[in-house]
N, C-alpha and C positions, 0 to 999 in steps of 0.2 A: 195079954190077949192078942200079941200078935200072930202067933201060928196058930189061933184060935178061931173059928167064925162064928158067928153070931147072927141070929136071927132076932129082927124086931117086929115086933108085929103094930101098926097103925092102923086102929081098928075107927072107920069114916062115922063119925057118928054126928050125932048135931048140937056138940058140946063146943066151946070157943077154944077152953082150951082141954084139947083130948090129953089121955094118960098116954106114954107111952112106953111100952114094954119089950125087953130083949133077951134072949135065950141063947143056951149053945149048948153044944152034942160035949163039951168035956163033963170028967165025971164031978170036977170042984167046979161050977159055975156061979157065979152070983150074976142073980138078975137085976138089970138098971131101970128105973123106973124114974121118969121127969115129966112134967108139965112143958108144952110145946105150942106157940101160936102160928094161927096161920093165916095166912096173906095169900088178897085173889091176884089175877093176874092182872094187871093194868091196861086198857086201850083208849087213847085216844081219837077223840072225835073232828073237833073242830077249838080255834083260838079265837076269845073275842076281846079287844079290836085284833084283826092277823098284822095289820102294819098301823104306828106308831110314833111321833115323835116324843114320846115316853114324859110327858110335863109333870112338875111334881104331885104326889099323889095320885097320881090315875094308876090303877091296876089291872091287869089282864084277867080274864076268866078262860078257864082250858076246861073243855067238854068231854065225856068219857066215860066209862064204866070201870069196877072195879076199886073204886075210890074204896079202903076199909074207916068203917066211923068210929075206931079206935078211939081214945082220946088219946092212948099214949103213944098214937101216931104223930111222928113231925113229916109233914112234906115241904120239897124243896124244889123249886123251878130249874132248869139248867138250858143255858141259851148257848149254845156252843160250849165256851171254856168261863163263863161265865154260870154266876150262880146266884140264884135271889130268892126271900124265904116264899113259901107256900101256903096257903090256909083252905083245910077243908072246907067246903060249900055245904056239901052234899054226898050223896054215894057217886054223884052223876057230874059234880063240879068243883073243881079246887082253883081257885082266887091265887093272883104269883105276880109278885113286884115286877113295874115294867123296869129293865137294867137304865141309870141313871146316867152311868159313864161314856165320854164324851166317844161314844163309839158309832155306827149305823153298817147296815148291811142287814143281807139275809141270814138268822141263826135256826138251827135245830133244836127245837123245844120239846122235853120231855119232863116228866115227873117222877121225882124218887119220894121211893119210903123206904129210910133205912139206904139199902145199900143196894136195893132192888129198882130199878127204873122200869118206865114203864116199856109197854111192847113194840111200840110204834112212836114217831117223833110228830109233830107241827110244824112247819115252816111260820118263821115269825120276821117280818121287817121290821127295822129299828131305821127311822128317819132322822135327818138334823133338824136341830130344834129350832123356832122362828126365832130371830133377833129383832127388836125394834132398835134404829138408829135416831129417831127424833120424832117428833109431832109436833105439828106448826100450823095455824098462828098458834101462840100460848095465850089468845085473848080473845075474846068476844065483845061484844056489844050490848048492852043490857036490849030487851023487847028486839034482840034478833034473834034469828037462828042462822050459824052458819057451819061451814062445812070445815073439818080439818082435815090435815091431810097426814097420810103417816107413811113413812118410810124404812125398811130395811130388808131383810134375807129370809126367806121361807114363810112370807106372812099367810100365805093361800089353807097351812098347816090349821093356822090360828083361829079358834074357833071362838068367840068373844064377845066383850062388850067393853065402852067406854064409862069409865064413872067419873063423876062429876062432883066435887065436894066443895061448894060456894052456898053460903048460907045455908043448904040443907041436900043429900045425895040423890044425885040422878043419876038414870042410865042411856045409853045408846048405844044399837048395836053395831057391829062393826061391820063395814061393807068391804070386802074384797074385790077388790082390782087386779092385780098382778100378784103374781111372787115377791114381788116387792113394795108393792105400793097398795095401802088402803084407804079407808075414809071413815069418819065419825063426824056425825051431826052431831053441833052442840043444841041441848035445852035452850029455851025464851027464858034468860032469868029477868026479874023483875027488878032488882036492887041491883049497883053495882057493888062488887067485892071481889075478893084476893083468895084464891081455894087452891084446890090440883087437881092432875087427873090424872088417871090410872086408867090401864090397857092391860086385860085379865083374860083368861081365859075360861072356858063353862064350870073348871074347878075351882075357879077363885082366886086360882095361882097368876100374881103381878109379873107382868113382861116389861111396864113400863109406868115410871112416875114423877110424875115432872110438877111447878106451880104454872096455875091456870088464873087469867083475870076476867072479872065481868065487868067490863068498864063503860062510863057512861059516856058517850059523846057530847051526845046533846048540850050538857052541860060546860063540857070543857072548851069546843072547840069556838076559834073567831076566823075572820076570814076577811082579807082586805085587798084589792079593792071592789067593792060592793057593786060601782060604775064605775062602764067604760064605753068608747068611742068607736063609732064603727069602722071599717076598711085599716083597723091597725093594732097589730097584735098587742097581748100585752105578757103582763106576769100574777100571778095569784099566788099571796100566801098564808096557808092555814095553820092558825097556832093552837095548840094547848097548853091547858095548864097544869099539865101531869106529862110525863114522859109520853113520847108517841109509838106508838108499837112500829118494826120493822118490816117492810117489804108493802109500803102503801102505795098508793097510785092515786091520782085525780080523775076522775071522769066526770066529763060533760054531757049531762046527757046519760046515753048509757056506750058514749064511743071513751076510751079513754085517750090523755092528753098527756107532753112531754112530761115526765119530772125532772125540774131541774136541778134541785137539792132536796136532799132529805137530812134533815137535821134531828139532833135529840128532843126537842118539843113543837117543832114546824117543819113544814112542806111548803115549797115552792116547785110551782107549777107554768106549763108556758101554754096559752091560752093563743090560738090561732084570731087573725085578725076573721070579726064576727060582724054581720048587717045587724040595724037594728031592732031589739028586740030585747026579751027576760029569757036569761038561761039558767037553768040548774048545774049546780057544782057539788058534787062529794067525791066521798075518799070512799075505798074499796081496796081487797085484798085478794087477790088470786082470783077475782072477778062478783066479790061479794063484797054487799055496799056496808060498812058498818057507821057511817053516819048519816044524821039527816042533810036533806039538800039545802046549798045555800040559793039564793035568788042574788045571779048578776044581770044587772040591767045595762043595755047595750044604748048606747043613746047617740042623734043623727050628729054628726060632727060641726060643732058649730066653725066660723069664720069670721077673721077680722079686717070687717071695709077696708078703714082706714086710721091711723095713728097720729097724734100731733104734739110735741115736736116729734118730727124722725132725726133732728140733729139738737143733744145735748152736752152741757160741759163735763170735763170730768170730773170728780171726786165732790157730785154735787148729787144731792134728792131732789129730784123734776118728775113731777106730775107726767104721766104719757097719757095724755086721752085715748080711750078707747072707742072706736063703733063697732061693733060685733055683733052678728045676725046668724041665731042662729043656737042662745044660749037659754037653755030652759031654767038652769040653778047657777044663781047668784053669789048665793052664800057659801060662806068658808071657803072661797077660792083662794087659789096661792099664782102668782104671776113668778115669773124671774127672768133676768135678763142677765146675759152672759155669763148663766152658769150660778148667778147671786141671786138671794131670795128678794124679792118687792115685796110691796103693799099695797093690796086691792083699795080700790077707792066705790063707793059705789053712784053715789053723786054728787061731780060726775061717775059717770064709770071709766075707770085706768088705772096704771098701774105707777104707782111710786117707783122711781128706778133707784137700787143700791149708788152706793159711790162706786163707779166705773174706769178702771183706767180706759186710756184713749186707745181706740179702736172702736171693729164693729162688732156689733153683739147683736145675737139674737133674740128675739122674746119669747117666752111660752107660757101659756094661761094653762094651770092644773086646777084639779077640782079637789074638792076638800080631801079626799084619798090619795091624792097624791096620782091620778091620771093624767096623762096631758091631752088638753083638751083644743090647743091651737098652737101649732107650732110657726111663728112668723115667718113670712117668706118678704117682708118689709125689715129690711135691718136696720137698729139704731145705731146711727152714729154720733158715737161720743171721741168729741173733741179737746183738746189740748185747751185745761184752764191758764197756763201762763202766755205772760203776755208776752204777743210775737206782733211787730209792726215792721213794714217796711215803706221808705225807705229807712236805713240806719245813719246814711251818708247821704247828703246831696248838695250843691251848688248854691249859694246863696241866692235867694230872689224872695219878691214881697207875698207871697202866696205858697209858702209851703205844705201839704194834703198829704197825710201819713194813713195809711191803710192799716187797721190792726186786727187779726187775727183772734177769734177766742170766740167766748161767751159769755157774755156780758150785759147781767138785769139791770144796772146800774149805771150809767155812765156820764160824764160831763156835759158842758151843752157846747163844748168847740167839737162835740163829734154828734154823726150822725148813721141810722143804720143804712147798711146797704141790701140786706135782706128782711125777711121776716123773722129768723131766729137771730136774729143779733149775736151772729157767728162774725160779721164781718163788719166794722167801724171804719169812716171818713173822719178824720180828727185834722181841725188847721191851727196851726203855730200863730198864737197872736202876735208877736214882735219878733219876728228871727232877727238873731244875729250869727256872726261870724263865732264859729267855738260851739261848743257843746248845748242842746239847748233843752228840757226836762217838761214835757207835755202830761196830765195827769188824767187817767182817761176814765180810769175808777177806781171805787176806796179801792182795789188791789194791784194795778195798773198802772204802771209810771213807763212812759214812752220817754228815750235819751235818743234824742238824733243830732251827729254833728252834722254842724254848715264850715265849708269852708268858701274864699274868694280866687280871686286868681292869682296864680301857684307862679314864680319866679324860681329858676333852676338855679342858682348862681354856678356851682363848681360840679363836673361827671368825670368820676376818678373810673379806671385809668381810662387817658384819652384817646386810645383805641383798644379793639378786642381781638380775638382770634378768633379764624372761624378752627371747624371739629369740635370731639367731642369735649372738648377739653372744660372742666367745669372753673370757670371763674367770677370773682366779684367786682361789683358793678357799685360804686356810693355815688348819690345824686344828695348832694347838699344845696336847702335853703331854709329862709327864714321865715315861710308862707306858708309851712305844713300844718299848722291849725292844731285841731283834736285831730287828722287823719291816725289809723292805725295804720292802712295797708292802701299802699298803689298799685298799679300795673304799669309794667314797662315792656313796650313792644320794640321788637327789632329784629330786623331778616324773619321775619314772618312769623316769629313767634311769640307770644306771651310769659312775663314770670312776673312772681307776685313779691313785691317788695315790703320788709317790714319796717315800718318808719317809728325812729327813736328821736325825740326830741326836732334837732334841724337836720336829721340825718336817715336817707333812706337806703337799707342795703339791699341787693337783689343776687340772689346766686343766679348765672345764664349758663347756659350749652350748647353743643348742635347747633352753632352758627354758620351761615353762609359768607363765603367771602363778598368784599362789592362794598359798595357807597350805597348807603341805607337811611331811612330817618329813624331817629329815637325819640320815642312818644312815650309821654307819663300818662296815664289816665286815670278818671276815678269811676269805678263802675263804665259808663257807655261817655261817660266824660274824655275827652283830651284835654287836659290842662298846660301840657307844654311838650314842645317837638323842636328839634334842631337834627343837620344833615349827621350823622354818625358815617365813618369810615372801620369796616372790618376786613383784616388783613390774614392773607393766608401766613401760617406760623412759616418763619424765619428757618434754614436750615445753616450746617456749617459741617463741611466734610473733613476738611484736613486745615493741618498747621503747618506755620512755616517758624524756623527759629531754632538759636541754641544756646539756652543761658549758659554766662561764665560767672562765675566770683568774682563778682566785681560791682565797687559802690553806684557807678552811673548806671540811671535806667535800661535797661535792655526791651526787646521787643517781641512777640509772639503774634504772628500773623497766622489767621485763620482765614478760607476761603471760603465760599457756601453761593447761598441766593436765596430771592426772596426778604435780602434784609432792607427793612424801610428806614427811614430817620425817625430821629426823634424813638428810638427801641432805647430804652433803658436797659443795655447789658449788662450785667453783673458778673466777673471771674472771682473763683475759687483757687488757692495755695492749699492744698494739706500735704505737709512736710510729716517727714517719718516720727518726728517728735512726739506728733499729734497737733500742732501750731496750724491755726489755718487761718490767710490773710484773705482778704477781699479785695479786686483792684476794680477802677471801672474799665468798658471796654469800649474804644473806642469804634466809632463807624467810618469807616474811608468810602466805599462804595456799594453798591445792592450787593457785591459779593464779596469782599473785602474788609476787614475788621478788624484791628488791631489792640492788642493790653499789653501794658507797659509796665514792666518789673525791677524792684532792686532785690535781689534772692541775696547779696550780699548779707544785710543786716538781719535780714530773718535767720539764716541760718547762722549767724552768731551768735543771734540771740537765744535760739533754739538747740543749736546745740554743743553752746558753750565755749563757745573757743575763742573769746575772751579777747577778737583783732587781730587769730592766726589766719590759717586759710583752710582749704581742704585738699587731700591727698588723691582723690579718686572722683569719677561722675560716682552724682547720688539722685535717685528717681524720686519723682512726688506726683500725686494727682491733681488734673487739672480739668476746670469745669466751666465752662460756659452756661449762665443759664439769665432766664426773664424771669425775674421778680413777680408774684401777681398779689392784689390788695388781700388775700384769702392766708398771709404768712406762709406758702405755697411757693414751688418754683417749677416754672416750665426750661427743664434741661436741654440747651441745645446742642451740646458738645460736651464729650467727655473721654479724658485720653489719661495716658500716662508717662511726663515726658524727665528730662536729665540737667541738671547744673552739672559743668565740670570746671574744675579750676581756672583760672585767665592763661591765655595762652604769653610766653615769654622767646623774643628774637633775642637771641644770640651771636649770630656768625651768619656773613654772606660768604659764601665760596664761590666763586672769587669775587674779591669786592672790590674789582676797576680790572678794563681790559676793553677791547673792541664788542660793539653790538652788533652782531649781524644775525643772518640768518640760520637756524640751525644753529646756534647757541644756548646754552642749558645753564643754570645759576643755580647750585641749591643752597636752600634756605636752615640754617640749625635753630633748632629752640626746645620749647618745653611744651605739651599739651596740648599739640595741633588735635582737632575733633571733629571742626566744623569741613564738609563737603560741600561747602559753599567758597570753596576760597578761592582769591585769584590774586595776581602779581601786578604792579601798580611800576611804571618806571616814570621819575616824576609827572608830566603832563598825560603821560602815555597810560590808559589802565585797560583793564580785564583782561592780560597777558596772564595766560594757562599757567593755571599750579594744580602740580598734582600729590596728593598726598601718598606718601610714601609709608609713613609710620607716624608715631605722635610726639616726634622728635623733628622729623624733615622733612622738609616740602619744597619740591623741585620745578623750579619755572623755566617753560621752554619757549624759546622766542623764533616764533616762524617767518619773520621778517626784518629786512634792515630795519633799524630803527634809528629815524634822524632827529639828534636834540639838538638844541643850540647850547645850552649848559658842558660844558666837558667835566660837572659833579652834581649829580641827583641823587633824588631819595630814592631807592628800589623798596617799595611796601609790600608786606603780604597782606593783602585784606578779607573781611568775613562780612557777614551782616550785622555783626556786632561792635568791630571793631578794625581799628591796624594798627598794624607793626611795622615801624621802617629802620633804615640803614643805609649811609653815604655808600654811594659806590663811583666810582671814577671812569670815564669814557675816554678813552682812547680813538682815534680815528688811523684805517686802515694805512698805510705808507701806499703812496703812489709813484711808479717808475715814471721819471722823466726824461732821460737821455741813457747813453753808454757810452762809454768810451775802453777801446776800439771796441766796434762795432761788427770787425770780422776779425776773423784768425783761423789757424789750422785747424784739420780735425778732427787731431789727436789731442788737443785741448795741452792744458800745462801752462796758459796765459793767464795773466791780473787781470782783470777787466774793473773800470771803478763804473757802477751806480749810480745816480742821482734820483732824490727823492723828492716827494713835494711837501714833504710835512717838516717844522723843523722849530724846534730842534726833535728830531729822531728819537723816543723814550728807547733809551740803554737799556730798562729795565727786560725788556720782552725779546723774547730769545725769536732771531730771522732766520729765515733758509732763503735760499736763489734757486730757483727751479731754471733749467735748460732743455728746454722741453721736458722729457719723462724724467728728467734726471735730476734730483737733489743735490744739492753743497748747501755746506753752512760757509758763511760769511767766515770770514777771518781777522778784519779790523772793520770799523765802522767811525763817522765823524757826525757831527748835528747834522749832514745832509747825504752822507755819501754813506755807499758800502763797498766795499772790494772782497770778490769771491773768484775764486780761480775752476778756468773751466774746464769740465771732464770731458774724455774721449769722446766724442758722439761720429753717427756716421753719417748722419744729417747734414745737409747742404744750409737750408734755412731752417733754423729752433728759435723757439720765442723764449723768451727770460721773464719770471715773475716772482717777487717779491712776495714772501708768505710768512705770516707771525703766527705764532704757536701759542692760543687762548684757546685751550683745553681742545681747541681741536683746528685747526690750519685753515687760515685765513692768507687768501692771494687776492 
């Protein structure tokens, strides 16, 4: 039938479903004939709700014409690209799911049937959907009503009520506040019990469900303290006996007050200081009260007069009297002092005090809740129960009165009080003696005081001190120190406490002044004994003089200084390289002056072995001066580092006999010369100059004639240690007495004979004849004469002298 046309005829008539018939101009045609429905056009009128937050089960109604009441019609909503099923209404209304998915915005709503939509669209809003975030309190109060509160996102949507399921279901409607925040009143239930609630919408559909309590207060709660005092704040705490719901508060009245904790079954609370009076107390939530009020009573502060003892012992229970003015309830008080619980008395009325250590303590009277109802401003003083008496020490005599210290219900009849709390005892010694003496004052009280008599010093080591800082000991021995423990010893102005052992008192001193002082022993404000004391500035010693040799007789070491006194006990120190160290004493010669005497001999053979050889070389050792002090201590006054060397050994005099004159020179040979102390000794004649040359020679020079009457002495070399001598032989000069001739020619070439005065003449020593300027030697000689032949001169008148050659020309 493609290049064919065809005619149908659709003849309107008012059958549902018309016949319908078709023809065509070919000569083979077959005619189609079918059954055909038909559908009106569709228009939309109006959407009921147009906007939505689509909760479950609610459904849309769409208004309009056209609707066909087909049964075998399906309609279908369409909200943009969304789609949800349909239900005819009506010819004029089809019912269309609101879209559930989490969508919103403005959508185009139309209607299909089949595959036909309708002509026109609806605008339809699609809202978000309310959220509940919580509902709070989760509890009530039985016979209250109060308010909860609800929170979260889009609630103003929400259209609702609250149910209520405790013992039997109730409703309330929901009040909107905000977009976010609503409210539901709870029902007055009657009974307490354990249910839920649920937060529903007008379809029935749950937003929210949670467990709900109806709890009883009344019953549960306690509340302490009941009384309080006025102008001072306190604390209030409210218990139950079931879990306490959260987010309570206390109110007074209807102001509310601090909370200071919130616990799982109690509230504490801080209660402003109140005048007196009955106030009301409950608890309330977000400003709704859910218990009944309690009754605290405010009551006038009482005060207390006066107290008796205000001084008790320690570790004792003493009654305290009370006078207090001022207190309406007696009973179930609680007292405490210093922190420890007493014992109300009532008559009298006071308080039992705990056992107390010593100090002062306060008091404070509470009332049976545990209020304070008087805080002392009288403090008790609790005193020291052991026994304390003074004096411990005192002076013998026939009335000795010991003062004791304490508190004491009991006491002997040699004491008496001195106050009214028998804090303080006069107690008399019936028999003193000399020694320890044991006075009983109560069963717990035993007073020990010594007596001693009058104190004899016999011996005070050492017998002077030094003044500075220097710390030394001091023993004062005798045989009268009693039971003493402890003296005092005063000196240059100052005091130390000495501890006495048997006959023997030791005293460490310091920081003395120099000077003539007394030294006084006392006991307490006693003097017992004094005598004049001498303290000496310390001793000094700068340098030494000295130089030991190897050798067995004592040698010397002189130290110089000042300040040194007599009677100094010096002590010197040896330490040898061995490690050997000797002790010598040290003698005093003058205030600066002081000498110690040594044989370094035996120690260093002893030390280092050499078995009665000698030594090859100086060898060093330390050397100390110092004061001994009674403390096994030494106060050093000197300390150096000095030499032993070998004994020194003469040898050889060069020349040993010739003329002494002036400008003559000797030297001396030997072994070990050291000491620069030395000098030249010619017999009677000494401290003729020697100069050390080397440690071999030592050369003595003589600056003057020197006249002996011996013609053979000792020439000595001396030290401060020792000498060394050696004969030497004296010669006297030859004196001219005559000539013969006494003139001759100028040109010389004549014998002339000499006379001399010394005689016999020594042959040994070689003579010259001087003629004026001019020299000759002799050429024969006799015991008195010389004969020398005379040289050319041009000289009218020359003098002739007679000259001997001892190392250097003697005329």
């Amino acid at each position: 039938m493609s290049d064919a046309s065809a005619k149908c005829d659709l003849p309107w008539i008012s059958e549902s479903k018309p016949n319908l018939s078709c023809s065509t101009d070919l000569r083979d045609y077959v005619v189609y004939e079918t059954s055909l429905q038909l559908i009106h056009r569709m228009t939309l009128s109006k959407v009921v709700p147009s906007v939505s937050h689509c909760p479950t089960g609610i459904e849309l109604t769409v208004f309009g014409s056209g609707f066909s009441m087909e049964s075998d019609f399906r309609y279908s909503c369409s909200f943009g690209g969304h789609t949800e099923y349909g239900k005819l209404i009506s010819s004029s209304a089809i019912s269309c799911a609101c879209p559930l998915r989490d969508i919103q915005g403005v959508f185009e709503l139309r209607t299909r049937i089949l595959d036909l939509f309708s002509d026109n669209f609806l605008n339809f809003t699609k809202q978000t959907s309310p959220v509940i975030f919580k509902v709070f309190p989760n509890f009530t109060s039985v016979f209250t009503r109060s308010m909860l509160q609800i929170r979260g996102n889009n609630l103003d949507l929400l259209q609702g009520r609250c149910s209520f399921s405790c013992s039997e279901i109730q409703n309330s409607k929901l009040q909107t506040i905000t977009s976010t925040a609503m409210a539901c009143s709870t029902p007055v239930f009657s009974v307490g019990c354990i249910g839920s609630i649920a937060i529903t919408d007008q379809l029935e559909y749950v937003y929210f469900k949670s467990e709900f309590k109806a709890l009883n207060f009344f019953e549960t709660l306690q509340i302490w303290p009941v009384r309080a005092f006025e102008d001072t704040s306190f604390e209030v705490t409210i218990k139950g006996h079931q879990q306490m719901p959260t987010g309570c508060y206390c109110f007074l009245g209807k102001g509310r007050v601090i909370l200071v904790d919130e616990g799982s079954d109690n509230l504490r609370c801080a209660v402003p200081s109140l005048k007196s009076g009955n106030y009301s107390l409950s608890i309330g939530i977000d400003g709704n009260l859910i218990s009944k009020s309690f009754l605290i009573e405010v009551l006038p502060r009482p005060s207390v007069i006066s107290m008796f003892p205000s001084k008790i012992p320690s570790h004792h229970n003493v009654l305290i009297k009370l006078v207090v003015q001022g207190i309406t309830i007696v009973t179930n008080m609680a007292c405490q002092i210093g922190g420890l619980q007493g014992e109300v008395s009532h008559d009298p009325f006071g308080c039992t005090s705990p056992r107390l250590e010593a100090g002062f303590h306060e008091l404070t009277l509470k009332s049976s809740d545990n209020v304070i109802m008087h805080q002392s401003s009288n403090i008790i003083h609790v005193v020291e129960t052991e026994c304390k008496f003074s004096p411990t020490v005192a002076k013998l005599q026939k009335l000795i009165n010991i003062t004791v210290f304490g508190f004491f219900v009991n006491f002997t009849s040699m004491c008496h009080s001195r106050n009214f709390d028998f804090s303080e005892l006069i107690c008399s010694l019936p028999t003193p003696t000399v020694g320890y003496n044991d006075l009983r004052i109560s069963h717990s009280c035993m007073a020990r005081i010594c007596l001693f008599d009058d104190i004899e010093i016999l011996k005070i080591e050492p017998r002077f001190l030094l003044s500075g800082p220097l710390l030394q000991l001091v023993k004062l021995n005798s045989r009268s120190f009693y039971c003493l423990e402890k003296i005092t010893l005063r000196v240059s102005g100052n005091e130390y406490v000495c501890i006495v052992s048997q006959e023997t008192a030791v005293c460490n001193v310091s920081n003395l002044d120099a000077g003539a002082w007394t030294l006084e022993v006392s006991v307490g404000n006693i003097t017992i004994w004094s005598s004049p004391y001498t303290i000496y500035q310390p001793p000094q010693l700068f340098s030494h003089i000295g130089f030991l040799h190897f050798e067995d007789n004592p040698q010397e070491i002189r130290l110089i200084g000042e300040s040194i006194f007599p009677n100094l006990n010096l002590k010197a120190t040896l330490q040898w390289n061995s490690g050997r160290r000797d002790q010598q004493e040290v003698e005093i010669l003058t205030s600066t002056l002081v000498v110690c005497h040594v044989s370094p001999r035996r120690s260093i053979i002893e030390t280092e072995g050499l078995n009665g050889g000698s030594i090859m070389n100086c060898s060093k050792f330390s050397f100390e001066v110092f004061y001994p002090l009674l403390s096994k201590s030494t106060f050093i006054l000197y300390a150096a580092t000095l030499e032993i060397c070998p004994s020194p050994s003469l040898h050889e005099i060069v020349p040993n006999h010739g003329y002494i004159g002036s400008g003559a020179k000797i030297t001396m040979l030997g072994t070990h010369f050291y000491s620069s102390s030395l000098t030249c000794k010619f017999g009677s004649i000494a401290n003729v100059a020697a100069h050390l040359q080397t440690s071999t020679m030592v050369l003595c020079a003589i600056s003057k004639i020197i006249k002996l009457d011996n013609l053979a002495v000792d020439l000595c070399l001396t030290s401060d240690t020792n000498s060394l001598c050696q004969k030497f032989a004296i010669y006297e000069p030859p004196v001219l007495t005559s000539i013969y001739p006494s003139s001759g020619p100028i040109y010389g070439g004549i014998i002339v004979t000499l006379a001399v005065s010394v005689y016999p003449l020594p042959l040994k020593y070689h003579y010259s004849v001087k003629f004026g300027n001019k020299t000759t030697d002799y050429f024969n000689t006799s015991s008195r004469t010389l004969f020398a032949r005379v040289p050319q001169t041009l000289s009218l008148n020359i003098q002739i002298e007679i000259c001997t050659i001892f190392q250097h020309e003697v005329c």
